[in-house]
SEPATOR-248581 format. One record per residue: residue in three letters; y, z, x of N, C-alpha, C in turn. Coordinates in steps of 0.001 Angstrom, whole numbers, padded with zeros to 6 digits, always signed. Layout:
# residues N
AlaYZXYZXYZX;...
# end
This chain:
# residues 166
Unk-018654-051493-009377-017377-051448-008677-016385-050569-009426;Unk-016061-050786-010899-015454-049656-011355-015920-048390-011872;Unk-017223-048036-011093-017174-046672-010720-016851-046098-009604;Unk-016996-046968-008292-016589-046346-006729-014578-046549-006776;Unk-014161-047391-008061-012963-047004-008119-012472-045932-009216;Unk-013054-045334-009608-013150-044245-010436-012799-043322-009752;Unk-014301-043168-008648-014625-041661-007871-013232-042220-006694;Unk-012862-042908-006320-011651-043111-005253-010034-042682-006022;Unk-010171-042469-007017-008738-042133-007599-009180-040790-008004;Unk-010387-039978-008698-010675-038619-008731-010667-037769-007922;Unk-011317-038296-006866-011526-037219-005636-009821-037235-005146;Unk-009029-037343-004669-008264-037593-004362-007175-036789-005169;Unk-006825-036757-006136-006507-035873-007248-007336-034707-007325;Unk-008225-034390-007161-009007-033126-007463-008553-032432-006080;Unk-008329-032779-005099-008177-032297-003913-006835-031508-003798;Unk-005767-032329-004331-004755-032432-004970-004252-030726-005344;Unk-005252-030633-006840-005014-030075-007910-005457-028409-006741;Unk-006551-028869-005893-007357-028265-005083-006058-027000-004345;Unk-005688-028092-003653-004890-027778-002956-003234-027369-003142;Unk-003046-026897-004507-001902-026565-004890-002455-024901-005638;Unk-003360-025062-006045-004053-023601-006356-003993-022659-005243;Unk-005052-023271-004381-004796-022854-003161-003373-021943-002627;Unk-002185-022709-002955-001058-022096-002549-000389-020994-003490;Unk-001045-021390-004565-000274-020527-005593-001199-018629-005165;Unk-002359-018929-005197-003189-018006-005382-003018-017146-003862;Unk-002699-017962-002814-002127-017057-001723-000516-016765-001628;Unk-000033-017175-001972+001807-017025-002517+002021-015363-002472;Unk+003078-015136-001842+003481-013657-001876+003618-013699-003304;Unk+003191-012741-003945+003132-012878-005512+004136-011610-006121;Unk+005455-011875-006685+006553-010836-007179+006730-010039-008336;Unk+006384-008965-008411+006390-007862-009631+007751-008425-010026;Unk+006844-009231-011665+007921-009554-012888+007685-008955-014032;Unk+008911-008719-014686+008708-007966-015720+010129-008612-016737;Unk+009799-008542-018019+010952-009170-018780+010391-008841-020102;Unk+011311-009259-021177+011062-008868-022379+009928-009601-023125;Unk+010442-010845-022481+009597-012199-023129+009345-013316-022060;Unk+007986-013432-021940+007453-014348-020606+006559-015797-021027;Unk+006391-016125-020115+005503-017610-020324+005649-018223-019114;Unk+004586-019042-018901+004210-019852-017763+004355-021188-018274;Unk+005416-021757-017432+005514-023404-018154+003917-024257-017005;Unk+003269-024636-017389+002597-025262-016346+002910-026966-015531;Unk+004062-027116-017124+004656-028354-016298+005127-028269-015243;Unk+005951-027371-014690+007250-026907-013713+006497-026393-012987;Unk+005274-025352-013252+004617-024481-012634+005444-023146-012402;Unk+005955-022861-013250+007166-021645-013661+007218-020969-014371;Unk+007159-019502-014482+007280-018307-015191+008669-018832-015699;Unk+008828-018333-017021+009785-018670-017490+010305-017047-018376;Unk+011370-016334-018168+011567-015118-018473+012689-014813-019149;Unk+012681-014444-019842+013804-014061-021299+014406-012774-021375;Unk+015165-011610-021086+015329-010673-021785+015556-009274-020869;Unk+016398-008337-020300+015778-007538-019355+015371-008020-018408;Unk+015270-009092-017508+014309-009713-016254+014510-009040-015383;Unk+013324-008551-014326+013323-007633-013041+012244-008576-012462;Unk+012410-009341-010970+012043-009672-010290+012072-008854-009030;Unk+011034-008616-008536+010991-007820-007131+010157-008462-006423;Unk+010776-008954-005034+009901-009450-004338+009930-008673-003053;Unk+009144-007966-002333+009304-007666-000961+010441-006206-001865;Unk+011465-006071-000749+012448-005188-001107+013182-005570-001822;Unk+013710-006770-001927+014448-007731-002844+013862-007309-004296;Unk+015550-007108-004771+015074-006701-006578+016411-007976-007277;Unk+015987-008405-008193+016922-009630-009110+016580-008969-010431;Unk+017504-008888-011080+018041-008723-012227+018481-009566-012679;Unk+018604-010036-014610+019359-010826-015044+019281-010811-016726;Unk+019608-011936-017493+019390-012214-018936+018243-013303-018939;Unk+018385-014038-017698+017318-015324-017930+016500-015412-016447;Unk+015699-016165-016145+014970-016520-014893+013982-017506-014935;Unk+013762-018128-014144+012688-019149-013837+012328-018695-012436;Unk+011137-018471-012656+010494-018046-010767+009006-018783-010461;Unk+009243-019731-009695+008552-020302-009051+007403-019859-008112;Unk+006442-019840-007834+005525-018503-006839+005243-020077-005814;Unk+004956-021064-006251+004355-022310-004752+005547-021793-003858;Unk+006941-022258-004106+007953-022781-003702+009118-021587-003799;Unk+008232-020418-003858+009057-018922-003295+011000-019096-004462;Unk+010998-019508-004830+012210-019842-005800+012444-018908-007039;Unk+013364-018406-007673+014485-017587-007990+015633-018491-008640;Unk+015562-018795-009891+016364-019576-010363+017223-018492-011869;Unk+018256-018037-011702+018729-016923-012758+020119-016713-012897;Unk+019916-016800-014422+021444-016849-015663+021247-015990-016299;Unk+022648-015432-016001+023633-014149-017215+023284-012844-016185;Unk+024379-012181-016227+024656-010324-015573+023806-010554-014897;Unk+023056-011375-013533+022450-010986-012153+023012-010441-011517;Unk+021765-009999-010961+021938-008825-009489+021318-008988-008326;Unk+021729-008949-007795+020528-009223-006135+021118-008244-005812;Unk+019874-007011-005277+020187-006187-004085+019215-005600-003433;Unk+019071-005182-002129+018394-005094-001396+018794-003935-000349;Unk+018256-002923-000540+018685-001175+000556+020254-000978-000112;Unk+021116-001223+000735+022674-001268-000222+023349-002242+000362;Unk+022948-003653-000102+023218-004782-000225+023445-005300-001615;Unk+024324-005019-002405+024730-005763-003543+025378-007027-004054;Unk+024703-008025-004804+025805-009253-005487+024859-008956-006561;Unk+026935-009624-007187+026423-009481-008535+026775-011084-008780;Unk+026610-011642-009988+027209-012778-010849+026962-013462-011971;Unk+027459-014854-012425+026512-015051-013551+025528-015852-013315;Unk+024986-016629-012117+024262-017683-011586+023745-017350-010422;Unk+022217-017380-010054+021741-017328-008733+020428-018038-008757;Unk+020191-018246-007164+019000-019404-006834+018795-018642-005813;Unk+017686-018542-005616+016899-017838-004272+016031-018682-004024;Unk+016506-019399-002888+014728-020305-001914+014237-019074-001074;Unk+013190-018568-001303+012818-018223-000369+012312-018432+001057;Unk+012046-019650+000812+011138-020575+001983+012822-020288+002907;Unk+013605-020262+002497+014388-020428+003362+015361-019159+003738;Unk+014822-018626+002965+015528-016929+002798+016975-017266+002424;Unk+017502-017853+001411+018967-017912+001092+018806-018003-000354;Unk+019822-017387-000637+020608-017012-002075+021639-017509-002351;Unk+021960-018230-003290+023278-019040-003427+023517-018285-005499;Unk+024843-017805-005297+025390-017265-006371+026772-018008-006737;Unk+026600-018323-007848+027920-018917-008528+028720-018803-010150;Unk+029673-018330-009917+030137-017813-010906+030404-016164-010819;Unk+031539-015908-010617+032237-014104-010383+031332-013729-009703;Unk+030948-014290-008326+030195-013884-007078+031062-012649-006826;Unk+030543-011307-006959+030746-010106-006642+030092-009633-005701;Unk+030230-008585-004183+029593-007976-003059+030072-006873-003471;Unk+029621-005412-003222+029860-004241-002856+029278-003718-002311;Unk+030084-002945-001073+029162-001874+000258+029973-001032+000238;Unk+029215+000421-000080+030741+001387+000835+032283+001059+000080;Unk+033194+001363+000647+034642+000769+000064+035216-000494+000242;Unk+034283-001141+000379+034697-002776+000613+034027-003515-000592;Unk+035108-004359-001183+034642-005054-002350+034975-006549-002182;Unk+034057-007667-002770+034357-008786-002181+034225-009525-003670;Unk+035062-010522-004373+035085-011394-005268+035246-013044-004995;Unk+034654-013791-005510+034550-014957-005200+034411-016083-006713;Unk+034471-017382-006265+033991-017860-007554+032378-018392-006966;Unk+032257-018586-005827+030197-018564-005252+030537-017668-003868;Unk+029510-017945-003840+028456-016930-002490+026923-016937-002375;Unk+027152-017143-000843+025641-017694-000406+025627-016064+000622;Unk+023908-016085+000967+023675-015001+001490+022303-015819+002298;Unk+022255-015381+003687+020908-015586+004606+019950-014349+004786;Unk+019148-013960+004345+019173-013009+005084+018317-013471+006926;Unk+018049-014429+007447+017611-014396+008326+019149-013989+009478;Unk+020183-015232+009015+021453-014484+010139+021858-013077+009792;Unk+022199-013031+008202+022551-011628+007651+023821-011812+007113;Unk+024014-012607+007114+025475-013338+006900+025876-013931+005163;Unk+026910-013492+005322+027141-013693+003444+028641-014619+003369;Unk+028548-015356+002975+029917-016717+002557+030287-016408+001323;Unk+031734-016491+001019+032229-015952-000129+033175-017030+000047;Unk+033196-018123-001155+034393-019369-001139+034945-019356-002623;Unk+035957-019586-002235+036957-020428-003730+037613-019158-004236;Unk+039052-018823-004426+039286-017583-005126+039169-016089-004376;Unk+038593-015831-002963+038036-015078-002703+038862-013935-002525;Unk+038909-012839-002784+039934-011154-003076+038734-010107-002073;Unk+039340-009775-001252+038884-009067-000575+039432-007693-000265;Unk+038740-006735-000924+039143-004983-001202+038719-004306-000381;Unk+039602-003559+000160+039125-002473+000519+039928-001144+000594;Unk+039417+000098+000755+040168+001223+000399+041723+000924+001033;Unk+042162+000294+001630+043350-000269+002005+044609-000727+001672;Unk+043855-002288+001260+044499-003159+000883+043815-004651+000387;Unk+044600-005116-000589+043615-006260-001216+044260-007915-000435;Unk+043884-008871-000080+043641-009872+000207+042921-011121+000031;Unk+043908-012317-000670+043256-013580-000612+042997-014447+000233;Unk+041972-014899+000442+041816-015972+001037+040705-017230+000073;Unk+040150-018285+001077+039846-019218+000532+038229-019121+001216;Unk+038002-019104+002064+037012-018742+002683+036219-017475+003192;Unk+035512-016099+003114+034970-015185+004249+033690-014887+004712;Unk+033245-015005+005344+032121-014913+005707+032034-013125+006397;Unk+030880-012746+006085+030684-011265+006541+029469-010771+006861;Unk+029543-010383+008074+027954-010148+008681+027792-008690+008110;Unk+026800-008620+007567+026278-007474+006300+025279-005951+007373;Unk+025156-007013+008991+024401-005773+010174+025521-004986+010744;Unk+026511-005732+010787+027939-005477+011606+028992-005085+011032;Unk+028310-005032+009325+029668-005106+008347+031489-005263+009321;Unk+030990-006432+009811+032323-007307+010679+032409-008707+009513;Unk+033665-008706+009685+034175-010328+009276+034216-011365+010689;Unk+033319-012280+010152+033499-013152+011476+034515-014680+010818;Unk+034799-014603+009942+035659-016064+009553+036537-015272+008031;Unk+037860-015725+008181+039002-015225+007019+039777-016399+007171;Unk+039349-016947+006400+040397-018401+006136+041288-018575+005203;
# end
């Protein structure tokens, strides 16, 4: 008997272990590069030190630090980041990329630049499925114009239109 409860708690776990390989090994997999690397296998996370360049797809991240996840498409990165993509720029000192969900959440001197429009924030989230970028708390909004605070803006990045100035 405590061998058919042996093989009932192994198999089960092996399937497991089975089936998380599985995902890793088909995972859109992202040209990383950094000074100093390692794979935590606890977390299941590249863990990156120094210079970090993450490129996934067209998407390029820059930073001082990173943790990138390949199951769970994730982007976790501290100090001088960058996300940009064709001429889509943020900058800041904090960013998280789910990919599963295609959003970017930046916090800390959330910076945008396109063209002559400049956008400052203390966070900022970005979709790219709507295309749409949220800029809250602090937010200074430049342009060859004139500068403007608000508290809230949201800015569709296809339409380069403001659809919310709060």
């Amino acid at each position: 008997m405590k061998n058919l409860n042996h093989i009932f708690r192994i198999v089960p776990l092996t399937l497991i272990m089975v089936l998380m390989a599985t995902a890793v090994c088909f995972a859109e997999k992202p040209d990383i590069s950094s000074d100093a690397q390692r794979f935590d296998f606890s977390t299941m996370r590249y863990v990156l030190d120094g210079h970090v360049k993450v490129k996934w797809s067209d998407r390029v991240i820059t930073a001082d630090h990173a943790q990138v996840s390949i199951p769970s498409l994730e982007v976790w990165a501290q100090g001088n980041i960058e996300l940009h993509q064709d001429d889509i720029y943020f900058r800041g000192d904090d960013l998280h990329v789910l990919g599963s969900s295609d959003t970017a959440n930046i916090t800390g001197n959330a910076r945008f630049e396109r063209d002559e429009l400049k956008i400052s924030a203390d966070k900022a989230s970005f979709n790219w499925d709507t295309k749409l970028a949220d800029f809250y708390d602090n937010v200074l909004l430049e342009d060859e114009s004139d500068s403007t605070k608000y508290s809230h803006v949201q800015y569709n990045v296809v339409s380069k239109e403001f659809t919310t100035k709060e």
